[in-house]
C-alpha positions in Angstrom: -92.6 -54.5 -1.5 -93.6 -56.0 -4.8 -93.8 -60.2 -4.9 -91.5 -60.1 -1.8 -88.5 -58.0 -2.5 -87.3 -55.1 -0.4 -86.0 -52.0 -1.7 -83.0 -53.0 -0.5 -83.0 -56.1 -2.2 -84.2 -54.2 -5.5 -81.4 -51.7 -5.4 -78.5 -54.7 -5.1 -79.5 -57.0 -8.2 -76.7 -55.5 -10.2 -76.6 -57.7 -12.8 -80.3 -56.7 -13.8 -79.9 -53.6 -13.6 -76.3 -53.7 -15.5 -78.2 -55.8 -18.2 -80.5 -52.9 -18.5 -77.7 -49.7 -18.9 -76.2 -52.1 -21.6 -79.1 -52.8 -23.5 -79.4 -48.9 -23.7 -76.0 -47.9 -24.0 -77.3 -45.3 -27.1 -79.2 -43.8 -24.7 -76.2 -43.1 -21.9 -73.7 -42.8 -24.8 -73.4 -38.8 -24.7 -72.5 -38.7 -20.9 -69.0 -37.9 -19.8 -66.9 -40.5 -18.2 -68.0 -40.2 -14.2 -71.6 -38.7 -14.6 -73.8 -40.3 -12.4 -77.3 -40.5 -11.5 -79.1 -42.6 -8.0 -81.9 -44.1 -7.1 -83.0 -44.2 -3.3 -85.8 -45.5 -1.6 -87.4 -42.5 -0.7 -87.8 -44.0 2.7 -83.7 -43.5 2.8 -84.2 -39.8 2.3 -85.5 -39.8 5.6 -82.7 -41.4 7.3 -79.0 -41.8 7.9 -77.3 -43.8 6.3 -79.6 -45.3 3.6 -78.1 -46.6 -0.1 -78.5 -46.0 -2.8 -77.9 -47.6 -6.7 -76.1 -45.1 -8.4 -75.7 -45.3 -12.2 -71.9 -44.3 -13.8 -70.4 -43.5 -17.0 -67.2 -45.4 -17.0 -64.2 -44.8 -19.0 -65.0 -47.0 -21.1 -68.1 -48.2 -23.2 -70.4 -47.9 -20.6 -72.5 -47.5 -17.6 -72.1 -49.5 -13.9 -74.1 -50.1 -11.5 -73.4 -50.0 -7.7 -75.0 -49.7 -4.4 -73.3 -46.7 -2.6 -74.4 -45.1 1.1 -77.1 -42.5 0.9 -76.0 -40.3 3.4 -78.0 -36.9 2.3 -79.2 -34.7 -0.8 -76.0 -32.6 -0.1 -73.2 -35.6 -0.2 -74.4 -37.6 -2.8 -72.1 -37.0 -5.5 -74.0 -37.8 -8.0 -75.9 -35.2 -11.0 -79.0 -36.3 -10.9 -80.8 -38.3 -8.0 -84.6 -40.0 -8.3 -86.2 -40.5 -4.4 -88.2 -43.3 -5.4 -91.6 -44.8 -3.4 -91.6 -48.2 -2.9 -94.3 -49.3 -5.4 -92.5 -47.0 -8.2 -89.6 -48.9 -7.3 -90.9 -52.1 -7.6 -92.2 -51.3 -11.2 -89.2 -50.1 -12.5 -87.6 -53.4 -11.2 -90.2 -55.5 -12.8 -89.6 -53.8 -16.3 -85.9 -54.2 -16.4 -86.2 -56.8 -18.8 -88.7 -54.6 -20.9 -89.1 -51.4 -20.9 -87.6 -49.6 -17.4 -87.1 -46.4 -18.8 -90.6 -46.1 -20.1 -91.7 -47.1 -16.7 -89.6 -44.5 -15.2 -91.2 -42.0 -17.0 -94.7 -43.3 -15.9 -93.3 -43.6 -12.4 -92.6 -40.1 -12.4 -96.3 -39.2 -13.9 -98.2 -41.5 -11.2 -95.8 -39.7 -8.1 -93.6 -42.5 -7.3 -90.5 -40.9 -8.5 -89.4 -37.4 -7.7 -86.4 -35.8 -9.8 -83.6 -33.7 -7.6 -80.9 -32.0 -10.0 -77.5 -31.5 -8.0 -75.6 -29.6 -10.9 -76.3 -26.4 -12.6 -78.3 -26.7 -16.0 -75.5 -25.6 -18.0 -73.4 -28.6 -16.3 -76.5 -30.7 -16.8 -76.0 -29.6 -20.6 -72.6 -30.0 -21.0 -72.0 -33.3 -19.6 -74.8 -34.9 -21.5 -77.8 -35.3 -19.7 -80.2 -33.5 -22.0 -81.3 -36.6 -23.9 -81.5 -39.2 -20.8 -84.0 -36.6 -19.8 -85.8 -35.9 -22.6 -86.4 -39.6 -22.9 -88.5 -39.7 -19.4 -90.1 -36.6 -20.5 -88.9 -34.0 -18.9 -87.9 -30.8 -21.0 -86.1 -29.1 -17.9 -83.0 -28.5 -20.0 -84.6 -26.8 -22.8 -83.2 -26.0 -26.3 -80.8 -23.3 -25.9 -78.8 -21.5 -23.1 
């Protein structure tokens, strides 16, 4: 994987990727406390147990960031989850610093990132995922009910 690193590796550098959710706290602000999104190696989808970094409104100010198992689409738990090829994986890593969610938006144009809603639209809507996604481009929520 990219200079190195393993997905692995990638997923548990939680202070980068805390760094990141805090430097676009506007952008995560309308979630309710305990929505969650993951990232997993795509690999991972494809076995038992894998992980996966899962992103979570807390009650507080903010998101965290923690490595959870990945033990299928079904028991995730989260709302939205992003299978991930290595080399998307790897960019969105390297951009941290700069500009990950742009990249995540170009991960998912080049087919390095695949998008799997677990809620309902309406719940989608309702806990406040309508701008996260619009920001990556993706109008699958829509303007009205």
């Amino acid at each position: 994987m990219g200079q190195g690193i393993s997905a692995h590796e990638i997923l548990a550098d939680i202070p980068a990727w805390e760094a990141m959710l805090a430097r676009h706290a506007e952008t995560f602000a309308p979630l309710l406390p305990g929505c969650s999104l993951a990232l997993v190696p795509k690999a991972d989808t494809e076995r038992r147990p894998g992980r996966m970094l899962v992103w979570e409104r807390t009650g507080g100010d903010g998101m965290k960031a923690e490595v959870r198992p990945f033990t299928g689409y079904k028991g995730c738990g989260v709302d939205i989850l992003f299978a991930a090829e290595e080399q998307g994986l790897a960019a969105i890593h390297r951009a941290l610093p700069d500009r990950p969610l742009g990249e995540m938006k170009a991960a998912l144009r080049r087919g390095e990132l695949f998008l799997f809603v677990m809620k309902s639209r309406d719940a989608l809507i309702d806990a406040g995922w309508d701008e996260f996604l619009e920001t990556l481009g993706l109008a699958y929520l829509g303007a009205c009910r």
